[in-house]
C-alpha positions as CSV (number, residue, x, y, z in Angstrom):
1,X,7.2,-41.9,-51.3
2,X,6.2,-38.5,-50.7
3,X,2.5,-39.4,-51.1
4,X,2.8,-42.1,-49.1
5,X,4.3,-39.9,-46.4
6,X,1.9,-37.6,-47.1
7,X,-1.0,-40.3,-46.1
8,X,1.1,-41.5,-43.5
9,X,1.3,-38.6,-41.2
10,X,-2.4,-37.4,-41.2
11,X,-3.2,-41.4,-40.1
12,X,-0.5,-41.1,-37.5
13,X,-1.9,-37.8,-36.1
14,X,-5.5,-39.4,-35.7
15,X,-4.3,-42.6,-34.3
16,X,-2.0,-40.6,-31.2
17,X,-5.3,-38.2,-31.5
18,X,-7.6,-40.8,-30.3
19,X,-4.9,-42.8,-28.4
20,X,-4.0,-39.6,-26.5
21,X,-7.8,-38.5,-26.3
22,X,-8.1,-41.9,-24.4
23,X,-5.6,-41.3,-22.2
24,X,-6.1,-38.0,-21.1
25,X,-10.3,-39.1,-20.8
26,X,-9.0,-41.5,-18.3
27,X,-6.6,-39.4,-16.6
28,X,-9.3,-36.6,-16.3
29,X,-11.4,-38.8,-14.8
30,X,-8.7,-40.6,-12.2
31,X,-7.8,-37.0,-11.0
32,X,-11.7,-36.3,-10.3
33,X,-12.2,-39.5,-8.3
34,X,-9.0,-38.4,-6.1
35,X,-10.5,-35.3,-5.4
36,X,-14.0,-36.9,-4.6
37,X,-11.9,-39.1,-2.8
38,X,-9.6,-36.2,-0.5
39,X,-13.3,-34.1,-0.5
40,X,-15.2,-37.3,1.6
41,X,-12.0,-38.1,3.8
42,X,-12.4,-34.0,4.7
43,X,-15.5,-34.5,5.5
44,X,-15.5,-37.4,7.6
45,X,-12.6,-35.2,9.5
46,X,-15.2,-32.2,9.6
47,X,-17.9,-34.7,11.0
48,X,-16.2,-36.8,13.6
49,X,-14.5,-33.5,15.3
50,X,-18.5,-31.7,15.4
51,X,-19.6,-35.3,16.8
52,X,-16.4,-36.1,18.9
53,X,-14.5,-33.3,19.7
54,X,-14.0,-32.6,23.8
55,X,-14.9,-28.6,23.5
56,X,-17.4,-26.8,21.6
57,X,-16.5,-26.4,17.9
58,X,-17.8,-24.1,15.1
59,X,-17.6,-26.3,12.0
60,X,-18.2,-22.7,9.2
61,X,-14.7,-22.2,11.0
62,X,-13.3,-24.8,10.6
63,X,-13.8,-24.8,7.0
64,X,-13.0,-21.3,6.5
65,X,-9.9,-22.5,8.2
66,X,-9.1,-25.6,6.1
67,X,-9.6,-23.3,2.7
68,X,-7.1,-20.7,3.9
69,X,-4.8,-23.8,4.9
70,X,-4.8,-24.6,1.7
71,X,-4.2,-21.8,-0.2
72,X,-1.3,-20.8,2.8
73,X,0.8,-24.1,1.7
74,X,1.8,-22.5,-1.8
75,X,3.6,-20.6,-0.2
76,X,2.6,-17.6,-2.0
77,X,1.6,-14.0,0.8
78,X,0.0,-12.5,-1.7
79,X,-2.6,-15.6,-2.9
80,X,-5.9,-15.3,-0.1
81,X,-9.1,-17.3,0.5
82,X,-10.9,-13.8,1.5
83,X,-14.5,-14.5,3.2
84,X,-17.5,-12.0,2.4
85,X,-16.5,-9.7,4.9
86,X,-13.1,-9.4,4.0
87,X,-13.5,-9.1,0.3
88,X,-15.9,-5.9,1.2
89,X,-13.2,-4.0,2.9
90,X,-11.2,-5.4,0.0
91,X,-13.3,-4.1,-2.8
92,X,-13.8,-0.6,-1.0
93,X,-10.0,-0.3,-0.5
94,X,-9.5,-0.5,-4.0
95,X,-12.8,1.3,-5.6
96,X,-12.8,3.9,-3.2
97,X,-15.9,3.8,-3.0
98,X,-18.9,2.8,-0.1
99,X,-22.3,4.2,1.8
100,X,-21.2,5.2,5.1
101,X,-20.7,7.9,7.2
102,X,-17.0,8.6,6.3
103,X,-15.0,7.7,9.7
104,X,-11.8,6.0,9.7
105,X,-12.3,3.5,13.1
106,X,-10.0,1.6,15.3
107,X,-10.1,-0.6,18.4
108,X,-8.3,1.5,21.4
109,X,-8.5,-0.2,25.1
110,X,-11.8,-1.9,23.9
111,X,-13.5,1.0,22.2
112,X,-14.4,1.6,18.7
113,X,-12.3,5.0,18.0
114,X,-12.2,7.6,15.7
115,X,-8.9,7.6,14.5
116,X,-10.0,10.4,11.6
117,X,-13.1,11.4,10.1
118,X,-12.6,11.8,6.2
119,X,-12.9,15.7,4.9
120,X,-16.1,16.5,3.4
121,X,-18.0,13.0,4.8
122,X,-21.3,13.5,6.6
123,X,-19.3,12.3,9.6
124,X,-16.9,15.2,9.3
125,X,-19.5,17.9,8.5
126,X,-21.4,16.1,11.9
127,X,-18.6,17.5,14.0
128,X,-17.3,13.9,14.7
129,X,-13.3,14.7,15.9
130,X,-10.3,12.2,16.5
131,X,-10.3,10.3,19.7
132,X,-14.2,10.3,19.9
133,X,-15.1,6.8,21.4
134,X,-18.7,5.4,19.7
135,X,-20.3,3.6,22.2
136,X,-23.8,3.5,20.6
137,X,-25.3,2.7,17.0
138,X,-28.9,3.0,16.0
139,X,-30.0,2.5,19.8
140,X,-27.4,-0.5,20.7
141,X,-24.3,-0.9,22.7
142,X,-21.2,-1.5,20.9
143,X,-18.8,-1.1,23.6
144,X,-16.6,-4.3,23.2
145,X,-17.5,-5.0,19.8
146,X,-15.1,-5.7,17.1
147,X,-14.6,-2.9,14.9
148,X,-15.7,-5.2,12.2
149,X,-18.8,-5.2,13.7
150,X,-19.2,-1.8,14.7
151,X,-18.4,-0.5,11.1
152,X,-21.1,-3.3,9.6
153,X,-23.8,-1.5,11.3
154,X,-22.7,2.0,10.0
155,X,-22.7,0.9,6.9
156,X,-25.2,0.9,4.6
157,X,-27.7,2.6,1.9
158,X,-26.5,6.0,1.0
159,X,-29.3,8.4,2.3
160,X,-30.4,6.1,5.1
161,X,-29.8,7.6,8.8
162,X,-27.9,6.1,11.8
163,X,-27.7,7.6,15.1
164,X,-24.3,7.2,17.3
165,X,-23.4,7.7,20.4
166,X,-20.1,8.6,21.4
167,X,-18.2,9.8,24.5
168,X,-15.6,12.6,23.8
169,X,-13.0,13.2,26.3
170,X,-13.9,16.0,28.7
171,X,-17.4,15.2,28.0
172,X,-19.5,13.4,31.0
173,X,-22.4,12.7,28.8
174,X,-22.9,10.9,25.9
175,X,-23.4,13.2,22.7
176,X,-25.2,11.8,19.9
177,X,-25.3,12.3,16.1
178,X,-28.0,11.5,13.8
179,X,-25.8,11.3,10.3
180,X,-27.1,10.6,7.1
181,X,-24.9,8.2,5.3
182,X,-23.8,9.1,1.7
183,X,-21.5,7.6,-0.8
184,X,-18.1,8.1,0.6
185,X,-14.8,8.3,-1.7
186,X,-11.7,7.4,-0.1
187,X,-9.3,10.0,-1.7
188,X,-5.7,8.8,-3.4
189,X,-4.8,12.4,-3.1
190,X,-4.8,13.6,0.3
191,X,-3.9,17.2,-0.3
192,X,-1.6,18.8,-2.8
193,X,0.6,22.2,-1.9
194,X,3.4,24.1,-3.4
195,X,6.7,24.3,-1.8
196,X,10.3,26.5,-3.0
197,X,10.9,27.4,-5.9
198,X,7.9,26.4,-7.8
199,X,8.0,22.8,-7.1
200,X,4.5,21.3,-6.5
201,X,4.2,18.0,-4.2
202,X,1.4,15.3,-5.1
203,X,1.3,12.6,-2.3
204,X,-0.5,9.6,-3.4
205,X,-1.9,6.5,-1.0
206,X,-3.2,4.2,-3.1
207,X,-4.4,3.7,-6.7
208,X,-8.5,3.3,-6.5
209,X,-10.7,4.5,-9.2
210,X,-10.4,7.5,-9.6
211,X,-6.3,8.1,-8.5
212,X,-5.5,9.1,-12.4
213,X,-8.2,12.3,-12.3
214,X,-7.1,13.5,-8.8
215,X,-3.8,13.3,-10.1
216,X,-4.3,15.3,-13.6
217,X,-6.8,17.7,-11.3
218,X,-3.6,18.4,-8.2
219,X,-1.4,18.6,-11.0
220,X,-3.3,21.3,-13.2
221,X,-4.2,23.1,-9.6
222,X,-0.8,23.3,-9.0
223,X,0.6,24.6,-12.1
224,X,-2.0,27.5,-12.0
225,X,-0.4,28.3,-8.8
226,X,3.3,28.6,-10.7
227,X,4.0,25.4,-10.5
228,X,7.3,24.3,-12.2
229,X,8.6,20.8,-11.5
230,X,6.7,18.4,-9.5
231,X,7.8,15.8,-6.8
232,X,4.7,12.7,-7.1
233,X,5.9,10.7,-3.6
234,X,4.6,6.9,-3.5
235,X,6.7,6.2,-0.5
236,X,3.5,4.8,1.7
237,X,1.5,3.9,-1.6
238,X,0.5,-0.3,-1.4
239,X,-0.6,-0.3,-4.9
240,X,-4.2,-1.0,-6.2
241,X,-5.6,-1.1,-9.5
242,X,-3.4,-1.6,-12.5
243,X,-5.5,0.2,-15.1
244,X,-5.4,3.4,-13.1
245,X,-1.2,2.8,-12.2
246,X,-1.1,2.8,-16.4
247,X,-3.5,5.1,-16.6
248,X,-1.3,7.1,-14.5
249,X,2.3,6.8,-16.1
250,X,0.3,7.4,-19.5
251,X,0.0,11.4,-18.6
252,X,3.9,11.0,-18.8
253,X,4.6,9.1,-21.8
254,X,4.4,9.3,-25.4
255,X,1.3,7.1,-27.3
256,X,3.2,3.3,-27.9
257,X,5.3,3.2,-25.1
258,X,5.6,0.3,-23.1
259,X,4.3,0.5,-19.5
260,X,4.5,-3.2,-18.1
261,X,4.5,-6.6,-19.5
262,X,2.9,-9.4,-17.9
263,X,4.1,-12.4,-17.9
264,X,2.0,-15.8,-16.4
265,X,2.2,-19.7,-17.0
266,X,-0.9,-20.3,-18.9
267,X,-1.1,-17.2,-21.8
268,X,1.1,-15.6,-24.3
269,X,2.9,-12.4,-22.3
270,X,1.0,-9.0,-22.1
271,X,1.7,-5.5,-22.8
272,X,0.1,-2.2,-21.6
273,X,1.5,0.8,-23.5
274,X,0.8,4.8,-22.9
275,X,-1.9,5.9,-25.5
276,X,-2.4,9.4,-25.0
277,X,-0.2,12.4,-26.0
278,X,2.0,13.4,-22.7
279,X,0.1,15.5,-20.3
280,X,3.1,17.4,-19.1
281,X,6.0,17.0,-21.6
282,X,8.1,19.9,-20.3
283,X,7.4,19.3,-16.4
284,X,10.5,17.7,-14.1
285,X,9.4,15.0,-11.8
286,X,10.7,13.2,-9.1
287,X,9.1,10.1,-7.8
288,X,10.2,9.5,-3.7
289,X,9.9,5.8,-3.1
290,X,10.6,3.4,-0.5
291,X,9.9,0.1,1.4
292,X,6.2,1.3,1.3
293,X,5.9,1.5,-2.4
294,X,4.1,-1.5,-3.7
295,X,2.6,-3.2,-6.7
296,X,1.2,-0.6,-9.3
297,X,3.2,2.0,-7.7
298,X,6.3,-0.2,-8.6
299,X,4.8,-0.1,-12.4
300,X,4.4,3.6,-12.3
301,X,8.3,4.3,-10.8
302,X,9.5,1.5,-13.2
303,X,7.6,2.5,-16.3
304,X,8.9,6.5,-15.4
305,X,12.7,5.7,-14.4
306,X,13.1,3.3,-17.4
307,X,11.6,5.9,-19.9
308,X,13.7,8.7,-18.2
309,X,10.8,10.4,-17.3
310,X,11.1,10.7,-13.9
311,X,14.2,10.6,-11.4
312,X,14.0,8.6,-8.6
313,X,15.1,9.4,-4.8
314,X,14.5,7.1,-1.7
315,X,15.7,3.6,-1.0
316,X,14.4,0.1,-3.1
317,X,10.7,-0.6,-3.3
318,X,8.6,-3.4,-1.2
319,X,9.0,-6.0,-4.8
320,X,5.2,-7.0,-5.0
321,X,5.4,-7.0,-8.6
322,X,2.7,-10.3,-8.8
323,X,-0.8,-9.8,-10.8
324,X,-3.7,-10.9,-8.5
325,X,-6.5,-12.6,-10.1
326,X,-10.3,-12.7,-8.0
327,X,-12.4,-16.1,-8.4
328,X,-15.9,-15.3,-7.0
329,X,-17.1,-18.8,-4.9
330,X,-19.7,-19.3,-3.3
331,X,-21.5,-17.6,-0.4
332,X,-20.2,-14.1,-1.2
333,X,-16.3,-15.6,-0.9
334,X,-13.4,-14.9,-3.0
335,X,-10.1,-16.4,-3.6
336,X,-7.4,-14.5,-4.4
337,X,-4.6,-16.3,-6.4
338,X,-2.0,-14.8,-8.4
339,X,-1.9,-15.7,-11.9
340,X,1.4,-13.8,-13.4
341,X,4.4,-11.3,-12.5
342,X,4.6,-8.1,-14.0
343,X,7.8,-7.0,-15.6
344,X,9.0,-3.1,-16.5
345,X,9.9,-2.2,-20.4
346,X,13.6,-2.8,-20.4
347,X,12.3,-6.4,-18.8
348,X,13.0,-6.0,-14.7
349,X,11.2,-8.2,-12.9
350,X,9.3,-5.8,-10.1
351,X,9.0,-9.5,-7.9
352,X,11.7,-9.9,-5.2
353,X,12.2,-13.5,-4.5
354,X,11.4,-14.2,-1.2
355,X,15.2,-15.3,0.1
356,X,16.0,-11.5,-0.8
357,X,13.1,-10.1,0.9
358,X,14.2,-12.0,4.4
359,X,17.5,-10.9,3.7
360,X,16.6,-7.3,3.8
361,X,15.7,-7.4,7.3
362,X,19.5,-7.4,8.1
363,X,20.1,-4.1,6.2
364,X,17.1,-2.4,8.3
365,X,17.8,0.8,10.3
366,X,15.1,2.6,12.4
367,X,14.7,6.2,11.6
368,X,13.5,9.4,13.6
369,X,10.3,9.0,11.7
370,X,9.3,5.6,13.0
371,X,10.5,3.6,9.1
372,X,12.6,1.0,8.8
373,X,15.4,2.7,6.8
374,X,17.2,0.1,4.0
375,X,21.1,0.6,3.8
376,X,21.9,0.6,0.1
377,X,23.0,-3.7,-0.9
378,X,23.5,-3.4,-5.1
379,X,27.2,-5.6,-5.8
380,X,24.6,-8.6,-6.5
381,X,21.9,-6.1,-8.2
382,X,21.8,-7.6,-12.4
383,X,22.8,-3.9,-14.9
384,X,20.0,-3.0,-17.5
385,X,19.5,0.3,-19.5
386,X,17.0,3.0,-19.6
387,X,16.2,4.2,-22.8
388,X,18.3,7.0,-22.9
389,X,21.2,4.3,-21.3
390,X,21.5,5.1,-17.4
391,X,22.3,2.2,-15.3
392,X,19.3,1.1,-13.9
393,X,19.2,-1.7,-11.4
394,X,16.9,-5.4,-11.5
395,X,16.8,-7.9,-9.1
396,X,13.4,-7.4,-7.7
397,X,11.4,-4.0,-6.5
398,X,12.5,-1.0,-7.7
399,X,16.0,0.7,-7.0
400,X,16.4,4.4,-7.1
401,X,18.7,6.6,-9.1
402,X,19.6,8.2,-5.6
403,X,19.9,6.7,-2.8
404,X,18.5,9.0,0.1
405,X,18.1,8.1,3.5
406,X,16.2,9.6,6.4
407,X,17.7,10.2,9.9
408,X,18.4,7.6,11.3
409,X,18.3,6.8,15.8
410,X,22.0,5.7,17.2
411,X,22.0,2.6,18.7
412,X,20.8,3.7,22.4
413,X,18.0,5.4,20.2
414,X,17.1,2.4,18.9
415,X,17.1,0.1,22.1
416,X,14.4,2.6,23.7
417,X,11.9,2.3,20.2
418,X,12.3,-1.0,20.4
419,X,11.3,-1.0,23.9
420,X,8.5,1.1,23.1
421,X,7.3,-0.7,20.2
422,X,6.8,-3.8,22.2
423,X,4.2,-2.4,24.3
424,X,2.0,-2.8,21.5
425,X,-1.1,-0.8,20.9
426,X,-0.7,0.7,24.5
427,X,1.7,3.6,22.4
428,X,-0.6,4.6,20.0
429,X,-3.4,4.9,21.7
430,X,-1.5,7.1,24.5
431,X,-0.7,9.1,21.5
432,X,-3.8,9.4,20.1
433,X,-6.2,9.8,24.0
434,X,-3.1,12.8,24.6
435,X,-3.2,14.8,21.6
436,X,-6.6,15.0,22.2
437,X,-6.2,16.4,25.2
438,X,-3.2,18.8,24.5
439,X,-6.0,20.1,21.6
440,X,-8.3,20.8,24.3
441,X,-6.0,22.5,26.5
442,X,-4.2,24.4,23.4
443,X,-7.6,25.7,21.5
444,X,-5.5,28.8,19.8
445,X,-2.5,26.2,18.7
446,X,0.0,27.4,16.4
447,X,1.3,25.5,13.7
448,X,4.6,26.7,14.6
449,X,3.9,24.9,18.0
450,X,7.0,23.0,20.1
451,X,6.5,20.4,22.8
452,X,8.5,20.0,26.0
453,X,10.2,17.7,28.1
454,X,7.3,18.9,30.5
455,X,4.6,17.3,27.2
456,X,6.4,14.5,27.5
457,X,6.2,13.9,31.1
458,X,2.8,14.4,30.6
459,X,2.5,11.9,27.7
460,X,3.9,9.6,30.0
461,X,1.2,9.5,32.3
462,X,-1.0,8.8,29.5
463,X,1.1,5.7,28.9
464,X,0.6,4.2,32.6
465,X,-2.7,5.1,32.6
466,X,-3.2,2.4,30.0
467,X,-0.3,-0.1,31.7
468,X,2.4,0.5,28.8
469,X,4.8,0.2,31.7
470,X,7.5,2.7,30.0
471,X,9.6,4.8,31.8
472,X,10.7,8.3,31.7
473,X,14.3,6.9,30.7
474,X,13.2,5.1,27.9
475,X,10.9,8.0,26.4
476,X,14.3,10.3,27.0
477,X,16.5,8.1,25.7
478,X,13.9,7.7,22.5
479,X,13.4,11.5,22.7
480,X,13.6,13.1,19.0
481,X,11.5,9.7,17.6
482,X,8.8,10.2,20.5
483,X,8.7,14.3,20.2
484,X,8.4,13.8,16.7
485,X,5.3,11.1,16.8
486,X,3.9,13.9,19.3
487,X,4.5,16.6,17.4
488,X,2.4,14.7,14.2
489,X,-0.2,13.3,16.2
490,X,-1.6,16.5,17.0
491,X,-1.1,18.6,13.6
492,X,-3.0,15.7,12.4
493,X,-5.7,16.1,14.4
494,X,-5.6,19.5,14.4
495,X,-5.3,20.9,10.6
496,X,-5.5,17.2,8.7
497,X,-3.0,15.4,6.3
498,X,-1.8,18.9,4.8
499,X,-1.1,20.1,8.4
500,X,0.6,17.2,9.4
501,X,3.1,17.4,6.3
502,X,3.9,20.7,6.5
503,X,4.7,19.8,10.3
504,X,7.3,17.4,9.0
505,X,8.8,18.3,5.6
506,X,11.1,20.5,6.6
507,X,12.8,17.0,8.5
508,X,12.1,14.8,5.4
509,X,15.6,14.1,3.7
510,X,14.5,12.4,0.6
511,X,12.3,15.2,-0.1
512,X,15.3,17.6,1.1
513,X,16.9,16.4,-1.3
514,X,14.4,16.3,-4.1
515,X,13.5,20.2,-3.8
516,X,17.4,21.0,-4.0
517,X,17.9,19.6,-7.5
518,X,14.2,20.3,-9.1
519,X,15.2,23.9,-7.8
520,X,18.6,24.0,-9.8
521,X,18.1,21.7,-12.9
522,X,16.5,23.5,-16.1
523,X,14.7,20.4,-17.5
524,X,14.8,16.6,-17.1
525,X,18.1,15.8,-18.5
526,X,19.7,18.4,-15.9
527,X,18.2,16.6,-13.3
528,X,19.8,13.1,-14.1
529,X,22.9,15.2,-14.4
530,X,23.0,16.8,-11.2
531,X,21.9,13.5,-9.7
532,X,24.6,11.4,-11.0
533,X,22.7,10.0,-13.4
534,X,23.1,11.7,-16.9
535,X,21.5,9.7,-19.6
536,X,23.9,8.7,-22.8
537,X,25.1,11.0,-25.4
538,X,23.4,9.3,-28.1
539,X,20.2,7.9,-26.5
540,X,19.7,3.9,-27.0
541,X,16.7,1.9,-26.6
542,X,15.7,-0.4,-23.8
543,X,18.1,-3.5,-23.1
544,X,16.7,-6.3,-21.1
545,X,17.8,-9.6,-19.8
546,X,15.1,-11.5,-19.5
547,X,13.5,-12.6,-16.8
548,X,15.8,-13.0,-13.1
549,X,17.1,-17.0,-12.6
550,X,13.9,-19.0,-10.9
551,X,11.1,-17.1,-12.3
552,X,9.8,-19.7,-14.2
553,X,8.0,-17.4,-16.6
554,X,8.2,-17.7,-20.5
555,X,9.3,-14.1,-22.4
């Protein structure tokens, strides 16, 4: 009997083999004659509206239009059909890397702006300033263009020349620059500085190539400047490359521990773990974050908070926690579809659902800075453990071990921003066209400088000049949140990225906040302590729950 079984089931398996086989032939091939089918009725579409159509129609639109249809109806903001041009800006944005002349552009009241050459860029070491207006490239007129187009043309082969024209305010001529383009990095690392006590400040923007060396180099910099604790503040950081977001945490972790697991529908689940020996075992850190911290920097504040190797100040993360994958298609295009979800060691899932992210709109305060402010919702937030057994919190981005918020406008404060906001571009490039002009009046500024209720009379008259239609009231009424977009507009034009921070720290509660207990705790485990915080007694290992309800991922 058991022989016979034996025989049985190896017949049985090539019978439902072939059976199946068949089956799955003809099914393969019914689903590529629909698609033929779908394909030719498209094209009929395409044809009869070029042939029929009442206006003029441009059909390479109409396709790009259809593919982006598509991949809009899965619902999904972070899957894109990205055309040539767009996957350039998208490639650079997360290499860092392009040949150019190193100007950050914008479109203000129809002209291509400089909104701020990059430090060290042949544009910068041209003499190129913010507010500039390029009106020429290579010989043509670009007044009017899109800055698409504009940026196209300065573009190109590092060690190749292009000449611009630009008109400066003040100037009644047009001033032109023969620049010769080079490769131009886009730094993660702005600046780095020390502030009290011997605690060091790394900012970091995104996560490009080369974000985990100009960490380790503003790190070491730092610490041979006394350095003693460090605050590392992702609170505008989108995210970027994954390899260099682990790369990153691994300077902070011991070889073999986990970073992030990813987790998608059509492979076993993934694992990154730290490698390398810790690059600053004894150092205290504090990550800021916020509604701007995004994708890998969710992996980095995750990997840290779970791992106790960091503590945590600011307000929940954005909750992109989704891998991206590229497809390269035809004609230089690129679809962008994501794959899988990324989860942090003790098994958080950095995705917020999208019913949650709607729902935070209701909990949104504007604050003196110009940020939407999150008031603090956990009573629905699912419990899971660090490693050493604080409470940390799931349910999608990234919750902080303290909750810190910045100052935030009454409500007649916020009426007037609102007001202000809705006059669309009109605001900032007032701002912009009048620091530029209080520079040129004020050559010997101060960085201790203070504006006026006379500055902002004066600002106001740049609004009307470009129709913003926003009265004296209002700007009172939204005075601190005006002053203080003043106030930064000009340090940044007039000392950088470093000289606009150091402008607004001393206002910046979160990192208030941060300096205070990095100044009074000895060593990590202090810090969670004084923080409210304090990891177990006897230190446990991750505990997870598995992935939140409607994932629909395996674990």
């Amino acid at each position: 009997m058991t022989r016979g079984r034996a025989v049985l089931v190896p017949a049985l398996v090539v019978v439902f083999a072939v059976t199946s086989g068949g089956w799955l032939l003809q099914r393969g091939v019914g689903m590529r004659a629909n698609i033929y089918l779908h394909a030719r009725v498209f094209e009929e579409v395409v044809e009869r509206i070029e042939g029929h159509f009442v206006g003029e129609v441009d059909v390479d639109d109409l396709y790009e239009a259809a593919i982006a249809g598509v991949v809009d109806h899965l619902g999904d903001p972070n899957s894109q059909f990205l055309p040539a041009a767009r996957w350039e800006d998208e490639r650079i944005r997360t290499q860092g890397e392009y040949g150019g002349v190193g100007l950050e552009v914008a479109d203000r009241d129809g002209y291509i702006t400089v909104v701020a050459p990059i430090p060290g860029t042949p544009g910068a070491r041209a003499g190129v300033r913010p507010g500039d207006r390029i009106v020429e490239v290579d010989g043509r007129s670009v007044e009017g263009w899109l800055t698409d187009q504009a940026v196209d043309l300065l573009r190109g082969r590092p060690g190749t020349t292009v000449r611009m024209g630009i008109r400066r305010p003040g100037a009644d001529a047009i001033i032109h620059f023969d620049v010769t383009r080079a490769q131009i990095h886009v730094p993660s690392v702005p600046f780095a500085t020390m502030l009290d006590d011997g605690v060091g400040y790394v900012p970091l923007l995104i996560f490009n190539r080369t974000t985990t060396k100009e960490v380790r180099a503003a790190i070491d910099s730092l610490a041979v400047e006394g350095m003693t604790s460090l605050v590392l503040d992702l609170r505008r950081n989108r995210g970027g490359l994954l390899t260099e977001g682990v790369g990153l945490t691994d300077l902070f972790l011991d070889p073999g521990m986990d970073i992030v697991e990813i987790r998608s529908r059509a492979s076993a689940p993934e694992k990154y773990a730290a490698m390398a020996d810790q690059s600053y075992p004894d150092l205290p850190v504090v990550v800021l974050v916020g509604y701007g911290s995004a994708s890998a920097a969710e992996i980095v504040a995750g990997a840290l908070q779970d791992h106790d190797r960091a503590l945590l100040i600011g307000s929940t993360t954005y909750g992109k926690g989704s891998v991206q994958s590229l497809f390269p298609l035809s004609g230089g295009n690129v679809l962008k579809l994501t794959t899988a979800r990324w989860f942090t060691p003790s098994g958080r899932s950095i995705e917020m659902e999208a019913a949650d992210q709607a729902a935070r709109g209701d909990r949104g305060v504007l604050t003196v800075q110009g940020d939407v402010a999150e008031l603090p919702e956990l009573a629905d937030k699912p419990e899971f453990r660090s490693a050493g057994g604080r409470l940390v919190r799931g349910g999608g981005g990234i919750v902080p071990d303290l909750w810190v918020l910045q100052d935030t406008l009454l409500v007649g404060e916020r009426e007037a921003v609102r007001e202000i906001l809705a006059s669309g571009g009109a605001f900032v490039t007032a701002l912009q066209s009048w620091a530029v002009g209080y520079l040129q009046d004020h050559p010997d500024l101060a960085p201790d400088f203070r504006l006026t209720d006379a500055d902002l009379a004066g600002f106001r008259t740049a609004l009307e000049e470009r129709g913003a239609g926003i009265s004296i009231e209002t700007l009172q009424r939204a005075r601190r949140s005006v002053l203080r977009h003043m106030e930064s507009e000009v340090a940044l034009q007039a000392w950088g990225d470093g000289g606009r921070f150091e402008r607004i720290a001393g206002t910046d509660a979160a990192l208030r906040r941060a300096v205070e207990l990095l100044t009074a705790a000895g060593d990590q485990r202090e810090l969670f302590l004084l923080a409210g915080s304090p990891l177990a007694e006897a230190e446990v290992q991750p505990v997870g729950q598995g992935p939140a309800a409607g994932d629909g991922l395996p674990r």
